[in-house]
BADOZA-906469 format. One record per residue (C-alpha): residue number from 1; x, y, z; residue in one letter. Coordinates in Angstrom, 1 decimal. Each point is the difference from the previous one (the first is absolute). Layout:
N
NUM:X:Y:Z:a
...
***
This chain:
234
1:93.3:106.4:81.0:x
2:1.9:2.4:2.2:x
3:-3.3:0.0:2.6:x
4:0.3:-3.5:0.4:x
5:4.1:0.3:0.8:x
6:-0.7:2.7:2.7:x
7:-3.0:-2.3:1.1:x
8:1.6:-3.3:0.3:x
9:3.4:1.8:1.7:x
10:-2.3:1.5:3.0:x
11:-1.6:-3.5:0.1:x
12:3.6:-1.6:0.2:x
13:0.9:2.3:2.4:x
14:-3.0:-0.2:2.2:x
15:0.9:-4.0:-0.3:x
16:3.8:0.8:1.3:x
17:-1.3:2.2:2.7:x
18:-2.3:-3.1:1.1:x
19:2.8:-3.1:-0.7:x
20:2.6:2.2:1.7:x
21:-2.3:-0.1:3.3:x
22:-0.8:-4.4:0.0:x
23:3.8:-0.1:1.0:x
24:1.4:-2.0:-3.4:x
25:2.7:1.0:0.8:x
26:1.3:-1.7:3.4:x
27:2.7:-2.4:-0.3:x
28:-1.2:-2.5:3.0:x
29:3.1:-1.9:-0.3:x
30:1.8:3.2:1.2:x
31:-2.2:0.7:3.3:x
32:0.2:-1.6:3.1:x
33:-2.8:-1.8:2.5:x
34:-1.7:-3.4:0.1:x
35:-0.7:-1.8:-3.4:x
36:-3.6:-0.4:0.4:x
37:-0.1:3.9:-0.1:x
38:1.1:-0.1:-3.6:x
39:-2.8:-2.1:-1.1:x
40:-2.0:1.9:1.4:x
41:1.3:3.3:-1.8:x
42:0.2:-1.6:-3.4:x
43:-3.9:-0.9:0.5:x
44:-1.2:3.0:0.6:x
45:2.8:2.3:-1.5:x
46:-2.1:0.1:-2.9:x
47:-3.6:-2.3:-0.2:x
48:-1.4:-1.5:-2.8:x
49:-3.1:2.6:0.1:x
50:2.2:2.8:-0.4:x
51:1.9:-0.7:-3.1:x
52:-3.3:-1.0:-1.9:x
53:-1.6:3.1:1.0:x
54:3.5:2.3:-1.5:x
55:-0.6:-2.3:-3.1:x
56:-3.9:0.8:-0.2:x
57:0.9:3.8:0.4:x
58:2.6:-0.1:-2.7:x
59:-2.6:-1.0:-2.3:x
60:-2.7:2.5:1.2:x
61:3.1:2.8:-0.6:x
62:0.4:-1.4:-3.2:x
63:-3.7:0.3:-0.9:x
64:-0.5:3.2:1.7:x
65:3.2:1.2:-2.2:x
66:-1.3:-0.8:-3.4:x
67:-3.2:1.9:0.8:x
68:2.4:2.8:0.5:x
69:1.4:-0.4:-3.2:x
70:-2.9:-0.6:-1.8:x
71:-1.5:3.3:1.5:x
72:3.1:1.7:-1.1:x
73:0.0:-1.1:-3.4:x
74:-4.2:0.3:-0.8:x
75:0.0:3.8:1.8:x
76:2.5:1.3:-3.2:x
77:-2.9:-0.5:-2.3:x
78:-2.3:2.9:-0.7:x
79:-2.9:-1.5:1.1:x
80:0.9:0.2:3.3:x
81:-1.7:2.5:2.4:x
82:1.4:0.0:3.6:x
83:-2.2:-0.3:2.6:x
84:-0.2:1.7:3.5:x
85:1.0:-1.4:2.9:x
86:-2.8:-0.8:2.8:x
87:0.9:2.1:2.9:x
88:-1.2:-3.4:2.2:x
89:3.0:-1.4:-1.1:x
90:1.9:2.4:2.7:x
91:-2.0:-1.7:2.3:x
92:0.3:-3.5:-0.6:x
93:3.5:-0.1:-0.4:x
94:0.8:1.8:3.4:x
95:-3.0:-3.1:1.5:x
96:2.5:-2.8:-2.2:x
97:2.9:1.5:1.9:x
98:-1.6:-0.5:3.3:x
99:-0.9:-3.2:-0.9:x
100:3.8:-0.9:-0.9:x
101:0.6:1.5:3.3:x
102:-2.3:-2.0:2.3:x
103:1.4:-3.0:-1.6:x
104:3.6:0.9:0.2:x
105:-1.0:0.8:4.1:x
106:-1.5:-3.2:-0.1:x
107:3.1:-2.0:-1.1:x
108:2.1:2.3:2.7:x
109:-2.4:-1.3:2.9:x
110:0.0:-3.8:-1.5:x
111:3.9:0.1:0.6:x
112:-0.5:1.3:3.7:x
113:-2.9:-2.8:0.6:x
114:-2.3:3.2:1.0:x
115:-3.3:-1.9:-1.5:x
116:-1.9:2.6:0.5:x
117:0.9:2.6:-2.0:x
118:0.8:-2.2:-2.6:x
119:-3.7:-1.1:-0.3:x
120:-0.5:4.1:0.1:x
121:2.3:0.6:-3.1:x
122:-1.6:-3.1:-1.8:x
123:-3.3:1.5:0.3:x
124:0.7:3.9:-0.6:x
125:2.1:-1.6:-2.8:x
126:-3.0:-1.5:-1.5:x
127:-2.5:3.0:0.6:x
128:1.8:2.2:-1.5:x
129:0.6:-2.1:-3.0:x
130:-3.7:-0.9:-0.3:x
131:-0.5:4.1:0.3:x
132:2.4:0.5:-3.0:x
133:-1.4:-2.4:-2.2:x
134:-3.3:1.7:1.1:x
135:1.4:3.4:-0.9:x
136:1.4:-1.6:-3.2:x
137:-3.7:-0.4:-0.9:x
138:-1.0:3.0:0.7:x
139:2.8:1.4:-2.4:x
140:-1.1:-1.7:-2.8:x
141:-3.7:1.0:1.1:x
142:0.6:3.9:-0.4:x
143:2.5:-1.0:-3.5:x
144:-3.1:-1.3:-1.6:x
145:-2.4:2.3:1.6:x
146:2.3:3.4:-1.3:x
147:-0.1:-2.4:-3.7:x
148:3.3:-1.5:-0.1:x
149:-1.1:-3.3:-1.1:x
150:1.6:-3.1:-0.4:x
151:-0.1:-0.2:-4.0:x
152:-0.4:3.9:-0.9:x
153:4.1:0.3:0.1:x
154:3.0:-2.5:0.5:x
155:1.1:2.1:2.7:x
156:-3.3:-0.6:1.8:x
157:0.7:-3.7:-0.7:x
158:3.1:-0.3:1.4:x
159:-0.9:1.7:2.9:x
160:-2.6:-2.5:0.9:x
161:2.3:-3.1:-0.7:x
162:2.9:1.1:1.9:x
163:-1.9:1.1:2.7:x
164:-2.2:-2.7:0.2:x
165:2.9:-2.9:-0.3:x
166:1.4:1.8:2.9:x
167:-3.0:-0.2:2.2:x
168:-0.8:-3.9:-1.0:x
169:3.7:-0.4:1.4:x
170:-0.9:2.0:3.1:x
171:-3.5:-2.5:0.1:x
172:2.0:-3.1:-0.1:x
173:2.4:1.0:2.5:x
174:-2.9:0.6:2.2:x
175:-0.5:-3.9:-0.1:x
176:3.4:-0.7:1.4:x
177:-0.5:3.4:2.2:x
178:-3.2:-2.0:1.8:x
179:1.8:-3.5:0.2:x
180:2.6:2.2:2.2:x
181:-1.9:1.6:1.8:x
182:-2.8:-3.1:1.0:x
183:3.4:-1.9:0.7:x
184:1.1:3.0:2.5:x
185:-3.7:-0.2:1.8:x
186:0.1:-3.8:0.1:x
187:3.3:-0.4:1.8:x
188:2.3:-1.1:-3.0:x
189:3.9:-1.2:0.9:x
190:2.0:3.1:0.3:x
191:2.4:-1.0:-2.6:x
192:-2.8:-0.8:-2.4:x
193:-1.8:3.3:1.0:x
194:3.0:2.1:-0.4:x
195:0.8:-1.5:-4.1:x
196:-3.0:0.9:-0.9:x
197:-0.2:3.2:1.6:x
198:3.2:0.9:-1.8:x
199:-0.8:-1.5:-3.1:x
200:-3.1:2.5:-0.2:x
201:1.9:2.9:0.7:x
202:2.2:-0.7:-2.2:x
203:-3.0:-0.4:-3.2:x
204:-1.6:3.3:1.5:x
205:3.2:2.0:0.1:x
206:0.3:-1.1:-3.8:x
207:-3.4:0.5:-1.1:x
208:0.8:3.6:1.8:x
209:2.9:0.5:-2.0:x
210:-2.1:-0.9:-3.2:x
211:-2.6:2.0:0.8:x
212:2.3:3.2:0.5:x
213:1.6:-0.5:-3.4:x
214:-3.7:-0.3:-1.6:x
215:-0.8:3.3:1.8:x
216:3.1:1.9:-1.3:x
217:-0.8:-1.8:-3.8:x
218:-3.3:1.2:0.2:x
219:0.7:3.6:1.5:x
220:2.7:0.2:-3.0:x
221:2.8:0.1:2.2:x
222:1.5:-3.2:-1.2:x
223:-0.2:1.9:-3.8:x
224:2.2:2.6:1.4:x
225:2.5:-2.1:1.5:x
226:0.5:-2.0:-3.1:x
227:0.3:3.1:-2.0:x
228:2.7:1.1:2.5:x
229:1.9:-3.4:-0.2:x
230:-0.1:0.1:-4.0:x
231:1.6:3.7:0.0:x
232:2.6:-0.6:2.7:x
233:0.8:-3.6:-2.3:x
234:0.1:2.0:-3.3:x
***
Protein backbone atom coordinates (compact mmCIF):
# COMPACT_ATOMS: atom_id res chain seq x y z
CA UNK A 1 0.00 0.00 0.00
CA UNK A 2 2.77 2.42 0.94
CA UNK A 3 4.27 1.90 -2.96
CA UNK A 4 1.21 2.99 -4.40
CA UNK A 5 1.18 6.32 -1.90
CA UNK A 6 4.77 7.29 -2.98
CA UNK A 7 3.60 6.31 -6.58
CA UNK A 8 0.51 8.18 -7.03
CA UNK A 9 2.20 11.45 -5.05
CA UNK A 10 5.10 11.63 -7.82
CA UNK A 11 2.29 11.21 -10.37
CA UNK A 12 0.35 14.12 -8.63
CA UNK A 13 3.14 16.05 -8.57
CA UNK A 14 4.36 15.42 -12.03
CA UNK A 15 0.45 16.55 -12.89
CA UNK A 16 1.03 20.00 -10.72
CA UNK A 17 4.37 20.56 -12.42
CA UNK A 18 2.32 20.22 -15.91
CA UNK A 19 -1.21 22.27 -14.73
CA UNK A 20 1.00 24.82 -13.13
CA UNK A 21 2.58 25.48 -16.75
CA UNK A 22 -1.24 25.70 -19.03
CA UNK A 23 -1.54 29.06 -17.03
CA UNK A 24 -4.89 28.13 -14.77
CA UNK A 25 -4.17 30.39 -13.04
CA UNK A 26 -4.52 33.98 -14.86
CA UNK A 27 -7.29 36.04 -13.80
CA UNK A 28 -8.18 37.71 -17.40
CA UNK A 29 -10.54 39.99 -15.83
CA UNK A 30 -7.39 41.51 -14.07
CA UNK A 31 -5.12 42.06 -17.34
CA UNK A 32 -5.44 44.66 -19.71
CA UNK A 33 -5.63 44.71 -23.93
CA UNK A 34 -8.40 44.17 -26.45
CA UNK A 35 -11.26 41.63 -25.54
CA UNK A 36 -10.93 39.38 -28.41
CA UNK A 37 -7.39 38.59 -26.94
CA UNK A 38 -9.02 36.94 -23.94
CA UNK A 39 -10.95 34.61 -26.05
CA UNK A 40 -8.37 33.76 -27.54
CA UNK A 41 -6.29 32.93 -24.30
CA UNK A 42 -9.10 31.02 -22.63
CA UNK A 43 -9.07 28.75 -25.97
CA UNK A 44 -5.93 27.79 -26.07
CA UNK A 45 -4.89 28.31 -22.31
CA UNK A 46 -5.59 24.78 -21.91
CA UNK A 47 -7.17 22.56 -25.11
CA UNK A 48 -9.44 19.93 -24.97
CA UNK A 49 -6.55 17.31 -26.17
CA UNK A 50 -4.48 18.10 -23.27
CA UNK A 51 -6.68 17.44 -20.37
CA UNK A 52 -7.74 14.00 -21.81
CA UNK A 53 -4.31 13.00 -22.36
CA UNK A 54 -3.38 14.11 -18.14
CA UNK A 55 -6.57 11.97 -17.56
CA UNK A 56 -5.32 8.90 -19.86
CA UNK A 57 -1.78 9.18 -17.99
CA UNK A 58 -3.40 9.13 -14.58
CA UNK A 59 -4.77 5.92 -15.34
CA UNK A 60 -1.63 4.40 -16.95
CA UNK A 61 0.14 5.69 -13.35
CA UNK A 62 -2.43 4.09 -11.67
CA UNK A 63 -1.87 0.73 -13.53
CA UNK A 64 1.77 0.97 -13.64
CA UNK A 65 1.49 1.58 -9.71
CA UNK A 66 -0.40 -1.50 -8.82
CA UNK A 67 2.18 -3.63 -10.75
CA UNK A 68 4.51 -1.99 -8.30
CA UNK A 69 2.70 -3.20 -5.50
CA UNK A 70 1.92 -6.38 -6.67
CA UNK A 71 5.72 -6.93 -7.36
CA UNK A 72 6.29 -5.80 -3.85
CA UNK A 73 3.99 -7.93 -2.15
CA UNK A 74 4.58 -11.49 -4.46
CA UNK A 75 8.75 -10.92 -4.15
CA UNK A 76 8.28 -11.57 0.09
CA UNK A 77 7.45 -15.14 -0.73
CA UNK A 78 10.10 -17.66 -0.75
CA UNK A 79 9.63 -18.72 -4.01
CA UNK A 80 11.00 -15.87 -5.36
CA UNK A 81 14.46 -15.84 -7.04
CA UNK A 82 15.61 -12.38 -8.24
CA UNK A 83 16.75 -12.18 -11.51
CA UNK A 84 19.71 -10.15 -13.09
CA UNK A 85 19.42 -7.24 -14.80
CA UNK A 86 20.21 -7.11 -18.71
CA UNK A 87 23.08 -4.93 -19.08
CA UNK A 88 21.08 -3.65 -22.55
CA UNK A 89 18.87 -2.06 -20.40
CA UNK A 90 21.80 0.76 -19.76
CA UNK A 91 21.52 1.17 -23.17
CA UNK A 92 18.04 1.54 -24.03
CA UNK A 93 17.31 3.78 -21.42
CA UNK A 94 20.05 6.40 -22.21
CA UNK A 95 18.35 5.84 -26.38
CA UNK A 96 14.49 6.55 -24.41
CA UNK A 97 16.22 9.65 -23.00
CA UNK A 98 17.25 10.86 -26.32
CA UNK A 99 14.16 10.20 -27.66
CA UNK A 100 12.36 12.39 -24.87
CA UNK A 101 14.99 14.84 -25.84
CA UNK A 102 14.40 15.13 -29.63
CA UNK A 103 10.83 15.52 -28.92
CA UNK A 104 11.14 18.00 -26.15
CA UNK A 105 13.67 19.99 -29.04
CA UNK A 106 10.94 19.44 -31.25
CA UNK A 107 8.22 21.19 -29.16
CA UNK A 108 11.03 24.19 -28.53
CA UNK A 109 11.35 24.71 -32.51
CA UNK A 110 7.31 24.25 -33.03
CA UNK A 111 7.08 27.45 -30.70
CA UNK A 112 9.68 29.43 -32.76
CA UNK A 113 7.91 28.19 -36.21
CA UNK A 114 11.52 26.76 -37.18
CA UNK A 115 9.74 23.67 -39.27
CA UNK A 116 12.58 22.25 -39.88
CA UNK A 117 14.02 21.10 -36.99
CA UNK A 118 10.86 20.27 -35.70
CA UNK A 119 10.38 17.59 -38.47
CA UNK A 120 14.20 16.58 -37.32
CA UNK A 121 13.21 16.00 -33.59
CA UNK A 122 9.89 14.22 -34.82
CA UNK A 123 11.95 11.79 -36.74
CA UNK A 124 15.15 11.19 -34.36
CA UNK A 125 12.25 11.03 -31.74
CA UNK A 126 10.77 8.15 -33.45
CA UNK A 127 14.08 6.33 -34.43
CA UNK A 128 15.24 6.17 -31.39
CA UNK A 129 12.11 4.90 -30.01
CA UNK A 130 11.73 2.22 -32.65
CA UNK A 131 15.66 1.31 -31.62
CA UNK A 132 14.53 0.95 -27.93
CA UNK A 133 11.71 -1.21 -28.47
CA UNK A 134 14.22 -3.06 -30.75
CA UNK A 135 16.67 -3.25 -27.89
CA UNK A 136 13.75 -4.15 -25.60
CA UNK A 137 13.65 -7.31 -27.78
CA UNK A 138 16.78 -8.08 -27.69
CA UNK A 139 16.74 -7.97 -23.80
CA UNK A 140 14.26 -10.39 -23.51
CA UNK A 141 16.17 -12.48 -26.31
CA UNK A 142 19.43 -12.93 -24.18
CA UNK A 143 16.77 -13.44 -20.66
CA UNK A 144 15.45 -16.47 -22.33
CA UNK A 145 18.55 -17.49 -24.06
CA UNK A 146 20.74 -17.27 -20.38
CA UNK A 147 17.15 -19.48 -19.07
CA UNK A 148 15.23 -17.02 -17.32
CA UNK A 149 11.95 -17.97 -18.71
CA UNK A 150 8.78 -16.54 -18.52
CA UNK A 151 7.07 -19.32 -16.24
CA UNK A 152 10.26 -20.85 -14.46
CA UNK A 153 9.94 -17.98 -11.53
CA UNK A 154 7.37 -15.11 -10.82
CA UNK A 155 10.20 -12.78 -10.83
CA UNK A 156 10.88 -13.82 -14.45
CA UNK A 157 7.14 -13.17 -14.96
CA UNK A 158 6.91 -9.94 -13.82
CA UNK A 159 9.77 -8.92 -15.59
CA UNK A 160 8.24 -9.70 -18.92
CA UNK A 161 4.79 -8.05 -18.05
CA UNK A 162 6.10 -4.84 -16.81
CA UNK A 163 8.38 -4.47 -19.38
CA UNK A 164 6.37 -5.48 -22.05
CA UNK A 165 3.14 -3.16 -20.97
CA UNK A 166 5.73 -0.47 -21.18
CA UNK A 167 6.87 -1.04 -24.62
CA UNK A 168 3.09 -1.66 -26.01
CA UNK A 169 2.70 2.05 -24.51
CA UNK A 170 5.89 3.14 -26.33
CA UNK A 171 4.19 1.19 -29.72
CA UNK A 172 1.00 3.02 -29.50
CA UNK A 173 2.57 6.31 -28.95
CA UNK A 174 4.37 5.64 -32.10
CA UNK A 175 0.89 5.88 -33.94
CA UNK A 176 0.26 9.34 -32.64
CA UNK A 177 4.27 9.96 -33.02
CA UNK A 178 3.66 9.20 -37.12
CA UNK A 179 0.36 11.23 -37.39
CA UNK A 180 2.74 14.22 -36.15
CA UNK A 181 5.19 13.83 -37.87
CA UNK A 182 3.26 13.11 -41.59
CA UNK A 183 1.24 16.29 -40.51
CA UNK A 184 4.77 18.27 -40.09
CA UNK A 185 5.91 16.91 -43.77
CA UNK A 186 2.44 17.75 -45.26
CA UNK A 187 2.24 21.36 -44.21
CA UNK A 188 -0.30 21.07 -41.28
CA UNK A 189 -1.59 24.71 -39.60
CA UNK A 190 0.99 25.81 -37.17
CA UNK A 191 -1.31 25.93 -34.31
CA UNK A 192 -2.55 22.34 -35.06
CA UNK A 193 1.08 21.21 -35.63
CA UNK A 194 2.44 22.72 -32.58
CA UNK A 195 -0.65 20.73 -30.10
CA UNK A 196 0.26 17.81 -31.18
CA UNK A 197 3.85 18.21 -31.09
CA UNK A 198 3.45 19.09 -27.46
CA UNK A 199 0.94 16.70 -26.71
CA UNK A 200 3.64 13.92 -27.78
CA UNK A 201 6.26 15.28 -25.68
CA UNK A 202 4.39 15.46 -23.10
CA UNK A 203 3.27 11.22 -23.39
CA UNK A 204 7.10 10.52 -24.10
CA UNK A 205 8.46 12.48 -21.18
CA UNK A 206 5.93 10.33 -19.12
CA UNK A 207 6.51 7.03 -20.55
CA UNK A 208 10.35 8.20 -19.72
CA UNK A 209 9.48 8.83 -16.28
CA UNK A 210 7.84 5.32 -16.12
CA UNK A 211 10.34 3.69 -17.68
CA UNK A 212 13.02 5.08 -15.12
CA UNK A 213 11.03 3.95 -12.11
CA UNK A 214 10.74 0.37 -13.80
CA UNK A 215 14.59 0.42 -14.21
CA UNK A 216 15.22 1.36 -10.54
CA UNK A 217 12.25 -1.40 -9.43
CA UNK A 218 13.95 -3.86 -11.39
CA UNK A 219 17.67 -2.94 -10.41
CA UNK A 220 16.28 -3.17 -6.65
CA UNK A 221 16.77 0.38 -6.01
CA UNK A 222 13.21 1.11 -5.48
CA UNK A 223 13.40 -1.94 -2.52
CA UNK A 224 16.00 0.13 -0.83
CA UNK A 225 14.34 3.27 -0.95
CA UNK A 226 11.14 1.90 0.55
CA UNK A 227 13.09 0.19 3.22
CA UNK A 228 14.65 3.66 3.95
CA UNK A 229 11.27 5.42 4.08
CA UNK A 230 9.79 2.57 6.52
CA UNK A 231 12.86 3.06 9.07
CA UNK A 232 12.94 6.84 8.90
CA UNK A 233 8.72 6.49 9.45
CA UNK A 234 9.20 3.94 12.32
Amino acid sequence: MSVILVFLLVIAGFAGWWLSHQRLTTKPWLEQGVAGDFVGLDRSALPTAKIGLGVFLAVVGCLFSLFTSAYFMRMGLSDWRPLPLPRLLWLNTGVLVLSSIALQCAVVAARQGQIDMVRLGLATAGLTALAFLVGQLMAWRQMTDDGYLLSSNPANSFFYLITGMHGLHILGGLVGLGRTTVGAWNGARPGRLRLGVELCAMYWHFLLFVWLAIFALLAGWAATFIDICRQLLT
